[in-house]
PyMOL commands that place a pseudoatom at each C-alpha (Angstrom):
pseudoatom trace, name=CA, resn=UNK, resi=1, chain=A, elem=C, hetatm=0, pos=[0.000, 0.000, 0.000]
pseudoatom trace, name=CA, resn=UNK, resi=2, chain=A, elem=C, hetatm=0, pos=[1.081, 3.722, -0.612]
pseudoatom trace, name=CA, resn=UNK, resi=3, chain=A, elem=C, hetatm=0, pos=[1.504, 5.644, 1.907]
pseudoatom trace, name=CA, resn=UNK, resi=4, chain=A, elem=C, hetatm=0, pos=[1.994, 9.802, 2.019]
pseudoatom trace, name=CA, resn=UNK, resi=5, chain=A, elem=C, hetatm=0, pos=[4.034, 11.012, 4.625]
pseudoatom trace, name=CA, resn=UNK, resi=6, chain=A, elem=C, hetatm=0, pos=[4.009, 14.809, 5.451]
pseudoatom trace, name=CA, resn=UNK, resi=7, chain=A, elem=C, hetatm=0, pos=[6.984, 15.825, 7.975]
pseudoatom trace, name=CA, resn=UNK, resi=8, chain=A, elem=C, hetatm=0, pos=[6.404, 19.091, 10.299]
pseudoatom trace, name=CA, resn=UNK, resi=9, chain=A, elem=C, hetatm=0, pos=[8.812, 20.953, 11.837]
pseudoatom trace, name=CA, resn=UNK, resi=10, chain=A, elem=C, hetatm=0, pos=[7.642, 23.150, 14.627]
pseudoatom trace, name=CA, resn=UNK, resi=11, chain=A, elem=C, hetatm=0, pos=[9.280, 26.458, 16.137]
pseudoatom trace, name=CA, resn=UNK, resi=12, chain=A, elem=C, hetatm=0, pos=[8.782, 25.456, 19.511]
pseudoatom trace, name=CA, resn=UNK, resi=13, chain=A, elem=C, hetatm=0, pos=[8.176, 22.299, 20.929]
pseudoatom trace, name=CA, resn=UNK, resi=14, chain=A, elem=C, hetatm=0, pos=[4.832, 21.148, 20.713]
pseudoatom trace, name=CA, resn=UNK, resi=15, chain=A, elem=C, hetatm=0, pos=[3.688, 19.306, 24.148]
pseudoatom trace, name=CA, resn=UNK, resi=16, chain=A, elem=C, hetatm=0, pos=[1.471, 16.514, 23.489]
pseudoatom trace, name=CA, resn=UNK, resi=17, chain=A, elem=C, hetatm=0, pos=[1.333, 15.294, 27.118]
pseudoatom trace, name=CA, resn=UNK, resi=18, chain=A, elem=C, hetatm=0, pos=[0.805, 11.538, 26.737]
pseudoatom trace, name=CA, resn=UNK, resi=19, chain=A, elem=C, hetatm=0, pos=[-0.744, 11.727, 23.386]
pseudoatom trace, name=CA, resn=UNK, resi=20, chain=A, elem=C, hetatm=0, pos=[-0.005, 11.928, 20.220]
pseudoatom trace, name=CA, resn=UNK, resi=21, chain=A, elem=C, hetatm=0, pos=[-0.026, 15.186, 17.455]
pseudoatom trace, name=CA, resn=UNK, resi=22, chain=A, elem=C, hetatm=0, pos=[-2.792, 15.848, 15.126]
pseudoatom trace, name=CA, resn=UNK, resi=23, chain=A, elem=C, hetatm=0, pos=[-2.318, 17.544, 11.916]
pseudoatom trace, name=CA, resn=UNK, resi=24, chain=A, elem=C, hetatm=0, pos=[-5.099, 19.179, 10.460]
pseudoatom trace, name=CA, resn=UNK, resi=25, chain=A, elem=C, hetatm=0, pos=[-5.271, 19.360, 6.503]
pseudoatom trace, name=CA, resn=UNK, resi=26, chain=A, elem=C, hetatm=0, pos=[-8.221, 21.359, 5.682]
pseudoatom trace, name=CA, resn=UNK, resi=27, chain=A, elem=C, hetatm=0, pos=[-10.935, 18.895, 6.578]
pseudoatom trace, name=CA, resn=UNK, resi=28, chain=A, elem=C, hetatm=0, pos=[-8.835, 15.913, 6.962]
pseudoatom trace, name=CA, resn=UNK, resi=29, chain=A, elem=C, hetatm=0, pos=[-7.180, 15.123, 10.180]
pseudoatom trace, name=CA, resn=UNK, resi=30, chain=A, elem=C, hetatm=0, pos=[-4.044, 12.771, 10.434]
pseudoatom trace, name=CA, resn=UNK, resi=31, chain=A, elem=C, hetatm=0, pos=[-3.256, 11.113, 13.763]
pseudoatom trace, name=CA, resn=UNK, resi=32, chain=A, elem=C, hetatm=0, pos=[-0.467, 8.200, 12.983]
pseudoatom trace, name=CA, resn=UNK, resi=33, chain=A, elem=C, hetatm=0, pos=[2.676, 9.674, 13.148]
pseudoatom trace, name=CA, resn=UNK, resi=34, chain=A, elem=C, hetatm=0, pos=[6.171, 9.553, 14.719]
pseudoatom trace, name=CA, resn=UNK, resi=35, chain=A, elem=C, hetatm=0, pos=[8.313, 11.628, 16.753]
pseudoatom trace, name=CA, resn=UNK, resi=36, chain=A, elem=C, hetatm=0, pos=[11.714, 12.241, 13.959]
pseudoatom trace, name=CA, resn=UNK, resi=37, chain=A, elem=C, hetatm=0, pos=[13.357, 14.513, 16.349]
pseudoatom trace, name=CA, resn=UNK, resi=38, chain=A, elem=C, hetatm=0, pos=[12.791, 18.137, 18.753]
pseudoatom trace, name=CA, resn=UNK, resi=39, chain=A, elem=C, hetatm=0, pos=[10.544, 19.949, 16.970]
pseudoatom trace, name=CA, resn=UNK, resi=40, chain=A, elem=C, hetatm=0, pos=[9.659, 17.429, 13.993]
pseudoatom trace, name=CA, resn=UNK, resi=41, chain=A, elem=C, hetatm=0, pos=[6.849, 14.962, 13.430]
pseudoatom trace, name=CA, resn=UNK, resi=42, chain=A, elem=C, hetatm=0, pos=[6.353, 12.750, 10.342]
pseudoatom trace, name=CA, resn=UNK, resi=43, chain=A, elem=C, hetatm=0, pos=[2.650, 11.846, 9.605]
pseudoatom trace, name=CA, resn=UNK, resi=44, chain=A, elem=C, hetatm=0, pos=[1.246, 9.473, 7.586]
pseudoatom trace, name=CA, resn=UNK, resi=45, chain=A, elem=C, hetatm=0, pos=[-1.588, 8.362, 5.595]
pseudoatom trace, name=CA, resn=UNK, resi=46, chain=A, elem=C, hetatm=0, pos=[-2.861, 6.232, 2.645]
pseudoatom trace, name=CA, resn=UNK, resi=47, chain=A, elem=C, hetatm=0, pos=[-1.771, 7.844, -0.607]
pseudoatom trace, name=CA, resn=UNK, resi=48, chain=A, elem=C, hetatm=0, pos=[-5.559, 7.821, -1.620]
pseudoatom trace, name=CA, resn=UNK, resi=49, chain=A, elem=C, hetatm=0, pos=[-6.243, 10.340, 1.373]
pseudoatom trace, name=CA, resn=UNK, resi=50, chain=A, elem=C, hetatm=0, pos=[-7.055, 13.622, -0.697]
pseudoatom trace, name=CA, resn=UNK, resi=51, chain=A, elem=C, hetatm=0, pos=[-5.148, 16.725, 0.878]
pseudoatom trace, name=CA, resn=UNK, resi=52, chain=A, elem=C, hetatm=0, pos=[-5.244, 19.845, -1.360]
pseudoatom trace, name=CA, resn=UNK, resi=53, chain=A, elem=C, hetatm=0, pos=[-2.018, 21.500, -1.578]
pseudoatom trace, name=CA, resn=UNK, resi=54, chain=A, elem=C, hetatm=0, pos=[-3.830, 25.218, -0.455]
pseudoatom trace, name=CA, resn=UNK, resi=55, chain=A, elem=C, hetatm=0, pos=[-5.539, 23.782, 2.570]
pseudoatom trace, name=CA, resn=UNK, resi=56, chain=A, elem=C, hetatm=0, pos=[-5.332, 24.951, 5.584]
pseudoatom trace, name=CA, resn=UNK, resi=57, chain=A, elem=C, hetatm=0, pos=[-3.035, 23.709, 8.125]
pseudoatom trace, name=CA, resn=UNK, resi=58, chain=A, elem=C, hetatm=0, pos=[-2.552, 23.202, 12.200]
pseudoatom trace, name=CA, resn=UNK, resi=59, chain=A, elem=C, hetatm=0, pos=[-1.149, 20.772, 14.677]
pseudoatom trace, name=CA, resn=UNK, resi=60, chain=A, elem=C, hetatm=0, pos=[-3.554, 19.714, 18.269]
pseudoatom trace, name=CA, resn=UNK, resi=61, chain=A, elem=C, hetatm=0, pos=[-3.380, 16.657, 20.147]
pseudoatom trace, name=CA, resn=UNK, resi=62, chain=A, elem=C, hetatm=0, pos=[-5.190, 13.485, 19.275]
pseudoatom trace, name=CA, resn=UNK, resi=63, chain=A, elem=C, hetatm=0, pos=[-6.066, 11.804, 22.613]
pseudoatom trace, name=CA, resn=UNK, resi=64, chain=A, elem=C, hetatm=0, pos=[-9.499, 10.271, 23.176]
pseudoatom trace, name=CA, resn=UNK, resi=65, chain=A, elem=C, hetatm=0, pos=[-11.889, 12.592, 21.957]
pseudoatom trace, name=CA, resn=UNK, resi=66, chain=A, elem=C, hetatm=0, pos=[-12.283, 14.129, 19.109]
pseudoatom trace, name=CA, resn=UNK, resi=67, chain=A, elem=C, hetatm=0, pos=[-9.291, 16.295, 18.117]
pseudoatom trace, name=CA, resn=UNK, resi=68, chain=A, elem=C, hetatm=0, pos=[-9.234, 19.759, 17.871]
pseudoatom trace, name=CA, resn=UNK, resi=69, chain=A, elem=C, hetatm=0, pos=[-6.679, 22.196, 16.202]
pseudoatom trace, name=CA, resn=UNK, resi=70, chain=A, elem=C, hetatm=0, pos=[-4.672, 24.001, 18.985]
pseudoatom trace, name=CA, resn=UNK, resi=71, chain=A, elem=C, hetatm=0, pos=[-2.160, 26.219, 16.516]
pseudoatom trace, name=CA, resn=UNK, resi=72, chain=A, elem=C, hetatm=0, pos=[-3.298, 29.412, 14.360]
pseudoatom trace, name=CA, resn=UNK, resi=73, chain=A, elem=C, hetatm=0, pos=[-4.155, 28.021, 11.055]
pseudoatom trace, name=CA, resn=UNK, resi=74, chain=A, elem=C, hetatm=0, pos=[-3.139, 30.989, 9.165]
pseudoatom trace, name=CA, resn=UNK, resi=75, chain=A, elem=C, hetatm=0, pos=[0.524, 30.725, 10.171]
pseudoatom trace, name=CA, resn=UNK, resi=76, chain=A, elem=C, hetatm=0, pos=[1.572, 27.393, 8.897]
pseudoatom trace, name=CA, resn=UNK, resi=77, chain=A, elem=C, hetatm=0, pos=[1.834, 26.161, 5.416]
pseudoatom trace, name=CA, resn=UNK, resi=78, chain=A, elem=C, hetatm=0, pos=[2.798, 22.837, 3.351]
pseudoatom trace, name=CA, resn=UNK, resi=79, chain=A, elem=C, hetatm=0, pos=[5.768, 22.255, 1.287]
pseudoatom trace, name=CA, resn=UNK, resi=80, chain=A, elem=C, hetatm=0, pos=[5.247, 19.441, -1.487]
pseudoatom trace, name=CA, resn=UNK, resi=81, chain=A, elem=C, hetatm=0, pos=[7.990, 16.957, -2.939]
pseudoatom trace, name=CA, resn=UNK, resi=82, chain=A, elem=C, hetatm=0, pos=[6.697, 14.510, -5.744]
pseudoatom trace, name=CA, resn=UNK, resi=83, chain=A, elem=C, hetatm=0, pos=[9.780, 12.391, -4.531]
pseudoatom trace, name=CA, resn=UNK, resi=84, chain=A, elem=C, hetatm=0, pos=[10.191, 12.701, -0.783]
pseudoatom trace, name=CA, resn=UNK, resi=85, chain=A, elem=C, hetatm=0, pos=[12.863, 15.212, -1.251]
pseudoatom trace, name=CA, resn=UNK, resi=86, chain=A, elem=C, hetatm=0, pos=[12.846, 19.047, 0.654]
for i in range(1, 86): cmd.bond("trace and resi %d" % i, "trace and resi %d" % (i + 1))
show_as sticks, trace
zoom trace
């Protein structure tokens, strides 16, 4: 299976407190991701998942409930690679 992977780097460290980040893509929400290093997250989803490259974007937690954007959405943007490159 495909999978996307979208990798976030953060200005500040971004607590998540015994759960795990959320990145919000415009409507779609991504919750599996890893911990790369301080400050940076890689998400991931199936390649079918459809994320438009102006959406909106913004990091929150994604613990039991339902998750909820926690960072401005008007200050962070995405930066796309066809082949995984930056």
């Amino acid at each position: 299976m495909d999978v996307l992977e979208v990798d976030v780097e953060t200005d500040a460290d971004f607590p998540i407190a015994g759960t795990g980040p959320a990145l919000f893509v415009g409507d779609v929400v991504l919750v599996d991701s890893e911990r790369l290093g301080e400050r940076r997250y890689r998400f991931f989803a199936p390649a079918s998942t459809p994320l438009a490259k102006d959406a909106s974007v913004a990091l929150g937690r994604a613990g039991s409930g339902i998750p909820k954007p926690e960072t401005p959405k008007d200050v962070l943007r995405l930066e796309w690679s066809e082949d995984g490159s930056k």
